[in-house]
ROBARO-774553 format. One record per atom (N, C-alpha, C): residue in one letter; atom name; y, x, z. Coordinates in nm, 2 decimals, padded with zeros to 4 digits. Layout:
 residuo atomo     c2     c1     c3
       a    CA      Y      X      Z
...
This chain:
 residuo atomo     c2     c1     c3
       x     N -00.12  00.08  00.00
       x    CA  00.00  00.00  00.00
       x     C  00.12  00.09  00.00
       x     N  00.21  00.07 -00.11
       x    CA  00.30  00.10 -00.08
       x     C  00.47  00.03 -00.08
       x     N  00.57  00.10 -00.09
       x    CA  00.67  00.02 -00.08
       x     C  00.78  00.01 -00.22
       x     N  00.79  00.11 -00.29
       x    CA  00.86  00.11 -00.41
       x     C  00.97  00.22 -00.38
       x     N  01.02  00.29 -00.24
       x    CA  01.13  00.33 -00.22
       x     C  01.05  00.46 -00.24
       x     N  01.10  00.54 -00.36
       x    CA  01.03  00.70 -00.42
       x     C  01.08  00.76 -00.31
       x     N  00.99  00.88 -00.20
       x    CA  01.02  00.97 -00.15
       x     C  01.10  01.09 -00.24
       x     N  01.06  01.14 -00.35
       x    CA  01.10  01.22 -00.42
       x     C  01.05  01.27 -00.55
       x     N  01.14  01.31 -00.62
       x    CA  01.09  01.36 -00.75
       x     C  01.05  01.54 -00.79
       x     N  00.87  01.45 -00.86
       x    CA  00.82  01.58 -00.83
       x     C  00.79  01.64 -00.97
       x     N  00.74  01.71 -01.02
       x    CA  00.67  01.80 -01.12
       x     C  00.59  01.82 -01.18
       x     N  00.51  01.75 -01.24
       x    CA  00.39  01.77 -01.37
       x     C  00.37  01.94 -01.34
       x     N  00.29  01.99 -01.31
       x    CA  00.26  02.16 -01.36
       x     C  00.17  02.16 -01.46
       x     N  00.06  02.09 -01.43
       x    CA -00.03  02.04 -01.55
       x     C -00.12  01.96 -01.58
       x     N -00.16  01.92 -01.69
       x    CA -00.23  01.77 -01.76
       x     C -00.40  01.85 -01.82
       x     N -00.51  01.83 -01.74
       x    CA -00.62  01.88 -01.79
       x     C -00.71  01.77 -01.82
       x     N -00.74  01.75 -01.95
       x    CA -00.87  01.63 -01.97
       x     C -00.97  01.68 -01.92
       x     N -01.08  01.62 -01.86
       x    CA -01.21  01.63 -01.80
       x     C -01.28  01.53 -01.83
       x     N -01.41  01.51 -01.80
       x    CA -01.51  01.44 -01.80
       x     C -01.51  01.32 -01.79
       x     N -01.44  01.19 -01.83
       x    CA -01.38  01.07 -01.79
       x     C -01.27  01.07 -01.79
       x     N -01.22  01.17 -01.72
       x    CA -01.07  01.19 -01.62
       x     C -00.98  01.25 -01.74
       x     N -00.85  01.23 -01.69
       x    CA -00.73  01.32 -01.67
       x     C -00.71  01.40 -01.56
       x     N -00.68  01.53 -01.53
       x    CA -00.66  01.55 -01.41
       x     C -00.50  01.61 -01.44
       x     N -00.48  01.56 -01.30
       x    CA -00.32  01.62 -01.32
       x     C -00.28  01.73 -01.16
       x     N -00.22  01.80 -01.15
       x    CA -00.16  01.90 -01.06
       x     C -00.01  01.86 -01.09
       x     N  00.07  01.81 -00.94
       x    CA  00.18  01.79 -00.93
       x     C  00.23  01.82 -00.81
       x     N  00.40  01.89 -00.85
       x    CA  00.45  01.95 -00.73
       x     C  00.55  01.88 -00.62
       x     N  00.52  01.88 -00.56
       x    CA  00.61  01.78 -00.49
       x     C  00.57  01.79 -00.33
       x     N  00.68  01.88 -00.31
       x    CA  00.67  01.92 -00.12
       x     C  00.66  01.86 -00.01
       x     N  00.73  01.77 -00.01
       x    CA  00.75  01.69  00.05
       x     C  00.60  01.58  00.09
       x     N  00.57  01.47 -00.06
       x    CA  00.46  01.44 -00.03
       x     C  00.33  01.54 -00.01
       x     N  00.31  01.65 -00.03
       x    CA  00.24  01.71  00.00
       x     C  00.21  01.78  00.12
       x     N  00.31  01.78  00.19
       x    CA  00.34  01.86  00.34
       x     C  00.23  01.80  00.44
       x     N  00.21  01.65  00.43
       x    CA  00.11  01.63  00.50
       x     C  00.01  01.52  00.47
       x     N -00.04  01.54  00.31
       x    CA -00.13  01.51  00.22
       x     C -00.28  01.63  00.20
       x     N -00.36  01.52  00.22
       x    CA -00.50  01.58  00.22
       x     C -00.65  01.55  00.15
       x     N -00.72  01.60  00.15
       x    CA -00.82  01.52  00.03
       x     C -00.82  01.39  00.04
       x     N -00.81  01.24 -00.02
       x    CA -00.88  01.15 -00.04
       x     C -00.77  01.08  00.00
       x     N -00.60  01.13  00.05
       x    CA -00.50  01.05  00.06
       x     C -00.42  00.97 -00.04
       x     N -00.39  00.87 -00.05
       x    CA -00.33  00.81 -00.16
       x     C -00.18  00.82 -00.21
       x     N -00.12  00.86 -00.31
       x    CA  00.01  00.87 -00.33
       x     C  00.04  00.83 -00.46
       x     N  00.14  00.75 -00.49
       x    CA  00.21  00.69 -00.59
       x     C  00.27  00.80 -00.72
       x     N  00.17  00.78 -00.78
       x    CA  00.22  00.89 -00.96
       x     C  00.32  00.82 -01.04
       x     N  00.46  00.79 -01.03
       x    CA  00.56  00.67 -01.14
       x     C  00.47  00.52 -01.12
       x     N  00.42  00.49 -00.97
       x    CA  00.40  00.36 -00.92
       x     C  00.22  00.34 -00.94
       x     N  00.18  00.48 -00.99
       x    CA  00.04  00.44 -00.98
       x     C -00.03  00.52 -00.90
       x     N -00.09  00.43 -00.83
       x    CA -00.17  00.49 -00.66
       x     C -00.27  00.56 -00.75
       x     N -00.31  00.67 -00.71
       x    CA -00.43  00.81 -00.75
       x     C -00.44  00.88 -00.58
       x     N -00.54  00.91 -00.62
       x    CA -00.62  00.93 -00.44
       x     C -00.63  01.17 -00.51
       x     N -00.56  01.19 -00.41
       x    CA -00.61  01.33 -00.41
       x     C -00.74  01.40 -00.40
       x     N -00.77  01.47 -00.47
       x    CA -00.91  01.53 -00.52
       x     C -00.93  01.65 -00.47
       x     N -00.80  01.73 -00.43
       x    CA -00.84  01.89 -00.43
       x     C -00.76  01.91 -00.33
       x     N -00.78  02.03 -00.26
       x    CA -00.71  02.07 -00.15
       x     C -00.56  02.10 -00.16
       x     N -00.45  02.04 -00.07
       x    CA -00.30  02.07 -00.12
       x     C -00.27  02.23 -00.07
       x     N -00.23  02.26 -00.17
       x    CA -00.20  02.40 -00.17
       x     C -00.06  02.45 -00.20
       x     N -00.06  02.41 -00.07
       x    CA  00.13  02.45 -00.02
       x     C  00.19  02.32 -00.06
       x     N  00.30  02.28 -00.17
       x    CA  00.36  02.24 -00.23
       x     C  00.32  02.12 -00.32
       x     N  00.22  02.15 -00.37
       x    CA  00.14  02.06 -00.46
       x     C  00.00  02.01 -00.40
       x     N -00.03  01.90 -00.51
       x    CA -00.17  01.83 -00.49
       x     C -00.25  01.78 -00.65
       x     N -00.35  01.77 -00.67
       x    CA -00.40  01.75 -00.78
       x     C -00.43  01.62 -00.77
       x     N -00.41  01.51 -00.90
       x    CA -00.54  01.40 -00.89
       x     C -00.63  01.38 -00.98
       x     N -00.68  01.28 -01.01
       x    CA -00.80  01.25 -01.12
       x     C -00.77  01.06 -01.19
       x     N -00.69  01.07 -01.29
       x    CA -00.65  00.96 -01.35
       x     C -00.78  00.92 -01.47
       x     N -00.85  00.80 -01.42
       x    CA -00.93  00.80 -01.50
       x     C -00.89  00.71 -01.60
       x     N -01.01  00.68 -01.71
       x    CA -00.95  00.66 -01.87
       x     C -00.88  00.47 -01.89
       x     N -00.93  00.39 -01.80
       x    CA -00.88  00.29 -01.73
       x     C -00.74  00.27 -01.74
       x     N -00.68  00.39 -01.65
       x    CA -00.58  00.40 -01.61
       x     C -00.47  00.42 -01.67
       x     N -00.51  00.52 -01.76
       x    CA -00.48  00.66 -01.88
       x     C -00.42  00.51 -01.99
       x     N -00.53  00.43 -01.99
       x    CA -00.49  00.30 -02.13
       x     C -00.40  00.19 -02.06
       x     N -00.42  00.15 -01.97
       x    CA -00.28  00.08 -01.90
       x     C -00.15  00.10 -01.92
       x     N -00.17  00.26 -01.87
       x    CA -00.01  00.30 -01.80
       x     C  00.00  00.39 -01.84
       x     N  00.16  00.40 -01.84
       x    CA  00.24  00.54 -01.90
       x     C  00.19  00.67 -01.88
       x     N  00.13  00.69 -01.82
       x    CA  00.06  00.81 -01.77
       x     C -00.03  00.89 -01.91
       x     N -00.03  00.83 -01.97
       x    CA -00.08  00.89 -02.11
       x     C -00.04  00.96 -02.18
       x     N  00.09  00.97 -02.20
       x    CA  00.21  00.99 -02.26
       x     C  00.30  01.12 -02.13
       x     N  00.20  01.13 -01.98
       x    CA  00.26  01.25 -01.95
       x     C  00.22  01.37 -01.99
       x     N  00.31  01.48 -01.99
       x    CA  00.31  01.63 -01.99
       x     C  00.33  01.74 -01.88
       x     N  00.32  01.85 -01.91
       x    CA  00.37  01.97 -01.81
       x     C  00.51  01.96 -01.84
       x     N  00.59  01.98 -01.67
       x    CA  00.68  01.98 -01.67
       x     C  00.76  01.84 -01.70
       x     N  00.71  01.70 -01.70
       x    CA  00.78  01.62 -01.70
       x     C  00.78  01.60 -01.55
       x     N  00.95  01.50 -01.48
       x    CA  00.95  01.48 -01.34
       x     C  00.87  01.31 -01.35
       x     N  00.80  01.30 -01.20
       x    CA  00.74  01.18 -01.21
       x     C  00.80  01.16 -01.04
       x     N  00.83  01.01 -00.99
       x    CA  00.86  00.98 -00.90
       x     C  00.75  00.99 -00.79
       x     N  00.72  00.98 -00.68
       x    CA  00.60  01.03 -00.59
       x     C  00.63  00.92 -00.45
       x     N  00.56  00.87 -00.38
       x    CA  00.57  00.81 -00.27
       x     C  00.40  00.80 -00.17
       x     N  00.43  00.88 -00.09
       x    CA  00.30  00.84  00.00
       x     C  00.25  00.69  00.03
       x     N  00.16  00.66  00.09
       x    CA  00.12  00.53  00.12
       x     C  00.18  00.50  00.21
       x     N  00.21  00.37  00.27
       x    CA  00.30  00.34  00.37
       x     C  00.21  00.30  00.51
       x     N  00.24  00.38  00.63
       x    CA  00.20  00.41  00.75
       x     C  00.23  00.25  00.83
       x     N  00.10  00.24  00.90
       x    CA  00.13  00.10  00.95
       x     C  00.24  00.15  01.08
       x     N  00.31  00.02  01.07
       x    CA  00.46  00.05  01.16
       x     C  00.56  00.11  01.10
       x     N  00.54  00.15  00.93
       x    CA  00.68  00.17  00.84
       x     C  00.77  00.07  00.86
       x     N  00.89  00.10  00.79
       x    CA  00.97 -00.04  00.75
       x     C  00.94 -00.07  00.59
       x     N  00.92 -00.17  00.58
       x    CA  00.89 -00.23  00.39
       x     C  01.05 -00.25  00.41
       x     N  01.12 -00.11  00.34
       x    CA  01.24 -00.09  00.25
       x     C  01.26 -00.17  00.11
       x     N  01.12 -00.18  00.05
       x    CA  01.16 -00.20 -00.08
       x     C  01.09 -00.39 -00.05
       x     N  00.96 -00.37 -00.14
       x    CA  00.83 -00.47 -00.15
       x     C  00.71 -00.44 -00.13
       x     N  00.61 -00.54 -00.09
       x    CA  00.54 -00.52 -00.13
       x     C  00.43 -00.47 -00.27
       x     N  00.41 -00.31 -00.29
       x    CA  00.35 -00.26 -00.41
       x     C  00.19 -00.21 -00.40
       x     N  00.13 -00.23 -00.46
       x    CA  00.00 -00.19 -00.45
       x     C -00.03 -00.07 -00.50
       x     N  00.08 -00.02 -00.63
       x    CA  00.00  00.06 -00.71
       x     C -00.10  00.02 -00.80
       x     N -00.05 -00.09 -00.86
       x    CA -00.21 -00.12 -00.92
       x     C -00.10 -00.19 -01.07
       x     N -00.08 -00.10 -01.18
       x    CA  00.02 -00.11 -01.26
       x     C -00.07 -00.21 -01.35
       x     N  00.05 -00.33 -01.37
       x    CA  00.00 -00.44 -01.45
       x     C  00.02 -00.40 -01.62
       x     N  00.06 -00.31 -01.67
       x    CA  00.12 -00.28 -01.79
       x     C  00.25 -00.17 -01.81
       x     N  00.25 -00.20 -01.95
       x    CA  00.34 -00.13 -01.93
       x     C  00.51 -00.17 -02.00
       x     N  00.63 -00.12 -01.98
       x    CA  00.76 -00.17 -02.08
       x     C  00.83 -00.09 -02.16
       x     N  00.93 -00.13 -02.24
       x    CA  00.98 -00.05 -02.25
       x     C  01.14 -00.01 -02.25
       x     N  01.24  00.09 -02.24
       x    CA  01.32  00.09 -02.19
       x     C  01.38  00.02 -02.35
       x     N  01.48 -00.07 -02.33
       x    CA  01.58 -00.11 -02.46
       x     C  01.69 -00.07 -02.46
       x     N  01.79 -00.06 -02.32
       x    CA  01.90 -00.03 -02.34
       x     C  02.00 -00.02 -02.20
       x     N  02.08  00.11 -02.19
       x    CA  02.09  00.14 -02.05
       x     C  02.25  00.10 -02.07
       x     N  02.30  00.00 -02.04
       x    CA  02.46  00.00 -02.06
       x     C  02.54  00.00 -01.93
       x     N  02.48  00.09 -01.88
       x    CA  02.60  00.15 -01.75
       x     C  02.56  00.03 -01.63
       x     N  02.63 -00.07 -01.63
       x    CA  02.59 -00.18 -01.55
       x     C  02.44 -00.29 -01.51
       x     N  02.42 -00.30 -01.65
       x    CA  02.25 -00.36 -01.67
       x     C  02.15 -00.26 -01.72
       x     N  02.02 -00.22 -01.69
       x    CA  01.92 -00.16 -01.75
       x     C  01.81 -00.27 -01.79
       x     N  01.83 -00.28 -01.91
       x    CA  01.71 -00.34 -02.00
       x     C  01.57 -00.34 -02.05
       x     N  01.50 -00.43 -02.01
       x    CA  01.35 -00.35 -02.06
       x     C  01.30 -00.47 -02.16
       x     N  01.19 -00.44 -02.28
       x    CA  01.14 -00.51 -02.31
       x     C  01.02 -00.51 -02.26
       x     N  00.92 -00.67 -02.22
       x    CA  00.84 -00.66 -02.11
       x     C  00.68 -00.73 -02.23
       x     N  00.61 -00.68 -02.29
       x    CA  00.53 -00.78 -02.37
       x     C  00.39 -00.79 -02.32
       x     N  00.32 -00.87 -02.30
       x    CA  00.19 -00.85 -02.29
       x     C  00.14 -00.98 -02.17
       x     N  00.26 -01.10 -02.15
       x    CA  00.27 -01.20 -02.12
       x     C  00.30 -01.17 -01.95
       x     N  00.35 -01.08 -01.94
       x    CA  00.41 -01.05 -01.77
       x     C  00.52 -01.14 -01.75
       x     N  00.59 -01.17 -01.82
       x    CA  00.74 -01.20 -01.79
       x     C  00.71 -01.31 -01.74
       x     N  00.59 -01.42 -01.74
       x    CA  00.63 -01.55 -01.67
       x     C  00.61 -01.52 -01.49
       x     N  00.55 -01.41 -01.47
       x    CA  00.55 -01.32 -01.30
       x     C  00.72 -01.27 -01.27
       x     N  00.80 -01.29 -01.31
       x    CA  00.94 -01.27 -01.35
       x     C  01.00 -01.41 -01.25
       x     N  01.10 -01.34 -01.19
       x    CA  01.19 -01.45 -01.16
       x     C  01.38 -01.41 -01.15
       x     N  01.46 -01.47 -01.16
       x    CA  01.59 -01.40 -01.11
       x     C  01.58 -01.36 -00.99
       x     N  01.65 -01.27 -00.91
       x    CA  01.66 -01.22 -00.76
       x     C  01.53 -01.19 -00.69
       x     N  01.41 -01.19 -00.84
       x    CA  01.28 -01.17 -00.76
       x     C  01.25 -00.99 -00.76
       x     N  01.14 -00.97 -00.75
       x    CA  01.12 -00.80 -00.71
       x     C  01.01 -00.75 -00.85
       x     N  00.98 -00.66 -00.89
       x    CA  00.95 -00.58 -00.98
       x     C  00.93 -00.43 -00.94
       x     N  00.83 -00.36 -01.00
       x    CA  00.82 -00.27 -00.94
       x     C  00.85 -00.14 -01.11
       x     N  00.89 -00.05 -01.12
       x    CA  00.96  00.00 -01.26
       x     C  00.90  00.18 -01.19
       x     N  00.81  00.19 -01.29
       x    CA  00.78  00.37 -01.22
       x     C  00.78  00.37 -01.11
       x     N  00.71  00.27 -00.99
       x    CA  00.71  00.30 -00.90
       x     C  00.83  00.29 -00.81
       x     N  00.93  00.21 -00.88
       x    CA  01.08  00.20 -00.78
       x     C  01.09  00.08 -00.78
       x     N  01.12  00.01 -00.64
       x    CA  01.10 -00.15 -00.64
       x     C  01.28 -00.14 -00.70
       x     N  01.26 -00.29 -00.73
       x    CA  01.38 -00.31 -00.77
       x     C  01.44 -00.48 -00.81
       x     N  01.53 -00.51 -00.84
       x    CA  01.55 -00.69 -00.83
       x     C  01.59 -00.69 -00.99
       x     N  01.51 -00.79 -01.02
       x    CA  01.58 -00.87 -01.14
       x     C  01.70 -00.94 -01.16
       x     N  01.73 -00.90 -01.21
       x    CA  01.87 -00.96 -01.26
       x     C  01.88 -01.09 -01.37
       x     N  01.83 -01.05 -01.48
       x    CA  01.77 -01.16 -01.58
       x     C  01.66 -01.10 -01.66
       x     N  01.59 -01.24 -01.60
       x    CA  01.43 -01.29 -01.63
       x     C  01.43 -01.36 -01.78
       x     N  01.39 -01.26 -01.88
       x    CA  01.37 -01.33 -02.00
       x     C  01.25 -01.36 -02.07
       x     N  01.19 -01.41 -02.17
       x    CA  01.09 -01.44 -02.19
       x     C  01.00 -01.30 -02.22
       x     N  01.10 -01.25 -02.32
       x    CA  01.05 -01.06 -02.37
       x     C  01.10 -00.98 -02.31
       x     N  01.13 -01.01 -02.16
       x    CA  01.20 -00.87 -02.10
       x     C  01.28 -00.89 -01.99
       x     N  01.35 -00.84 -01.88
       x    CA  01.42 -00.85 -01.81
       x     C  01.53 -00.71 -01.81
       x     N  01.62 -00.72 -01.68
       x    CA  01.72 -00.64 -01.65
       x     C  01.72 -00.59 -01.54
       x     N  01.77 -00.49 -01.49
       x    CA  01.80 -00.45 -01.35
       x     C  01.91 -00.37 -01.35
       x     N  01.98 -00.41 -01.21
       x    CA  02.11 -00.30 -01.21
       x     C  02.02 -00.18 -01.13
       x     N  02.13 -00.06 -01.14
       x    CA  02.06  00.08 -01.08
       x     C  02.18  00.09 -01.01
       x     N  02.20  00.16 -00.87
       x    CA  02.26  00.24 -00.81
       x     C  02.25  00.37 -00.85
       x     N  02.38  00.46 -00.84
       x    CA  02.37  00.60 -00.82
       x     C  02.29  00.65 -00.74
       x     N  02.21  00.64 -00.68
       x    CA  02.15  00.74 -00.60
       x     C  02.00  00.66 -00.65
       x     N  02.01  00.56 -00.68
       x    CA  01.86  00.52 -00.77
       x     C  01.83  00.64 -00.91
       x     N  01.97  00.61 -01.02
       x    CA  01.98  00.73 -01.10
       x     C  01.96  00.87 -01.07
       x     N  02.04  00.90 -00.92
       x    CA  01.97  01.04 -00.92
       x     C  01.86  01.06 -00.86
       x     N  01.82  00.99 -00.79
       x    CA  01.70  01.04 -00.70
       x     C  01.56  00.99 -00.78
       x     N  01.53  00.92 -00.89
       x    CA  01.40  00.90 -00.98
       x     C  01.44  00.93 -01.12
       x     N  01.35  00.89 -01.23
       x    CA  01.28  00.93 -01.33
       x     C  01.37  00.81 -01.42
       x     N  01.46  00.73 -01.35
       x    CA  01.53  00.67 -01.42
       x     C  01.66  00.68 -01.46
       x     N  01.70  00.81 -01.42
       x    CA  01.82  00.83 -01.45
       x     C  01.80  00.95 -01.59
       x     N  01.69  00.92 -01.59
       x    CA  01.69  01.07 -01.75
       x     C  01.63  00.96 -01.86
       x     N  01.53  00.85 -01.78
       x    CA  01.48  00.77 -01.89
       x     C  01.53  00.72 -02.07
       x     N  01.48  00.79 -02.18
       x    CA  01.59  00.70 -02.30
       x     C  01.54  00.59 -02.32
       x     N  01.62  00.53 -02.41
       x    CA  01.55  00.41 -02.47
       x     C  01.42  00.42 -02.55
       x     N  01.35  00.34 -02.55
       x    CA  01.24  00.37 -02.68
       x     C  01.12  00.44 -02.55
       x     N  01.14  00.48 -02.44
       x    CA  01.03  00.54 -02.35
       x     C  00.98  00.42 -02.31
       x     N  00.86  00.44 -02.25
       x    CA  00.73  00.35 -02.14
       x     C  00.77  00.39 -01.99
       x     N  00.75  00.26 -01.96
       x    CA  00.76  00.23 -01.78
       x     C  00.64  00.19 -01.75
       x     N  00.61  00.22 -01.65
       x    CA  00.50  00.09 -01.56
       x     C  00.55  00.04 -01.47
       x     N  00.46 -00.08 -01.54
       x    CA  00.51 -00.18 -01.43
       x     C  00.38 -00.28 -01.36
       x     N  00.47 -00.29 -01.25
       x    CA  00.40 -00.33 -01.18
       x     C  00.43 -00.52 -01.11
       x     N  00.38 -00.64 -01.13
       x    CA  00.50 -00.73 -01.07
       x     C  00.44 -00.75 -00.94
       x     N  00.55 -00.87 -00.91
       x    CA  00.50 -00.88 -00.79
       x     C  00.34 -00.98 -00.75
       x     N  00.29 -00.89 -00.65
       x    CA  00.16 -00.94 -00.62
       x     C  00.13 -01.08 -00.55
       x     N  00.22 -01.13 -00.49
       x    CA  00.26 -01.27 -00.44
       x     C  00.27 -01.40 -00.56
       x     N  00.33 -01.34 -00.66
       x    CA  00.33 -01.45 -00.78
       x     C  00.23 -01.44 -00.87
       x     N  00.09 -01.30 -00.86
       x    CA -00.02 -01.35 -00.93
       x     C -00.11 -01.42 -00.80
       x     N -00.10 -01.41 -00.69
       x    CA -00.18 -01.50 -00.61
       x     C -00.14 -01.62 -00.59
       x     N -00.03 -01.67 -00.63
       x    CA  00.05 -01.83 -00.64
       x     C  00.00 -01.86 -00.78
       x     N  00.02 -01.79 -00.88
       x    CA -00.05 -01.88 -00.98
       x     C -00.21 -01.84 -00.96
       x     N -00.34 -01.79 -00.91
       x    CA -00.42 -01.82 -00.90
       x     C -00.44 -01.87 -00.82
       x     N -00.39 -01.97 -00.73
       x    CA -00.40 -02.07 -00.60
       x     C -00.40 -02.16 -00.68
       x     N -00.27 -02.20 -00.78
       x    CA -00.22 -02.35 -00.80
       x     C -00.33 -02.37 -00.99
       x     N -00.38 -02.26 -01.01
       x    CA -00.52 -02.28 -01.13
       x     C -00.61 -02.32 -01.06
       x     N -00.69 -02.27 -00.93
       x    CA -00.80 -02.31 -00.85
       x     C -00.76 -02.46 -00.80
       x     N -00.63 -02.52 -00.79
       x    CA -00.60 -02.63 -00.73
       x     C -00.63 -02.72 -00.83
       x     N -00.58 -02.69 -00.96
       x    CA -00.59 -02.72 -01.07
       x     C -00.71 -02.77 -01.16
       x     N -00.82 -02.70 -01.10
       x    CA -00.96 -02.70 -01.14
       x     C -01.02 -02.81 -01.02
       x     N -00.96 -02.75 -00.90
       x    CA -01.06 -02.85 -00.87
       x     C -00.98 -03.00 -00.84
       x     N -00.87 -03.05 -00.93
       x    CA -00.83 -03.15 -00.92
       x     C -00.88 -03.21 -00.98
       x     N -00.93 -03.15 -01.15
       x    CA -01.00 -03.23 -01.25
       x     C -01.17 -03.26 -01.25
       x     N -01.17 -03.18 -01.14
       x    CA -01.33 -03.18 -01.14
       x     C -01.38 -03.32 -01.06
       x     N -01.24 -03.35 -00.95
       x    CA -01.28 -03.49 -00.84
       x     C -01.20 -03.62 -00.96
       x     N -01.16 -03.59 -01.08
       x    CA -01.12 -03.66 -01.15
       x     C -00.96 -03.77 -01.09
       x     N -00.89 -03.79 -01.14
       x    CA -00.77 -03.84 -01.13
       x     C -00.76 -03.98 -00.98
       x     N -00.89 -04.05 -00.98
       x    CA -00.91 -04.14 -00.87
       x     C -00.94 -04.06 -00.73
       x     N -00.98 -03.95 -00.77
       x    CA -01.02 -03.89 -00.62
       x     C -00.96 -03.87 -00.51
């Protein structure tokens, strides 16, 4: 579980294909200071469990092919920055939302005009979309502003811009995203309600 608020921005060192896997090595001090085999941390919003012993600075993971075809993570390299957040410690504060890590797709950026950040959103996410509802973008929670059929918006703060992967983002790149996990368990409540309304038939 995590929250969306990126501890920090860390470092691709390197991208090795393996046996199923991607494996990646990334630097990032902070989350790794007191990260250890089989701990969970947020790669640009997607939870990967560490594989290898952290050594100093860094930690390795193992992004399997699943994952690889989902999410932007396909598309990373050595030396790209990726946003990083440990898992959230019971008795944190949820700063952001509730995030799983568990990226529903992916977007893409359309257009950054200072005030609004635009994405196009395809692959039928947007009706998980609400205005003033929560979104999760590389791993950074964040509020919608406008909920469109192909896409939504978000404003960014300066210190959102400097402190993640969104402030170098161009247009025409891949996000993951993640929505919120409250609005796929409301629509599979009110489909189960739904089913079994028709099953007792309209007199029941």
């Amino acid at each position: 579980m995590f929250t969306g608020i990126v501890e920090e921005l860390g470092t691709v060192l390197a991208v090795e294909p393996a046996e199923d896997v991607v494996r990646l090595t990334v630097r990032g001090p902070v989350v790794a200071s007191d990260a250890g085999h089989g701990d969970s941390i947020a790669v640009n919003g997607v939870c990967l469990t560490v594989v290898d012993a952290v050594q100093g600075d860094r930690f390795t993971v193992d992004v399997v092919q699943e994952t690889v075809r989902r999410s932007a993570l396909k598309a990373v390299q050595a030396g790209d920055r990726v946003n990083l957040e440990r898992a959230m410690a019971l008795g944190d504060r949820l700063g952001g939302h509730i995030v799983q890590g568990h990226v529903d797709g992916t977007a893409v950026l359309r257009s950054d005009e200072g005030d609004l950040t635009r994405f196009d959103l395809p692959g039928g996410l947007s009706r998980y979309l609400v205005e003033k509802g929560s979104i999760t973008v590389d791993g950074i929670s964040l509020t919608v502003v406008d909920a469109e059929p192909d896409g939504f918006s978000v404003a960014l703060i300066p210190t959102t811009r400097e402190l993640t992967t969104l402030g170098v983002r161009q247009p025409g790149e891949e996000v993951n995203i993640e929505v919120d996990v409250l609005a796929k368990h409301l629509e599979r409540l009110a489909a189960a309600q739904l089913d079994a309304l028709g099953e007792r038939g309209p007199g029941a």
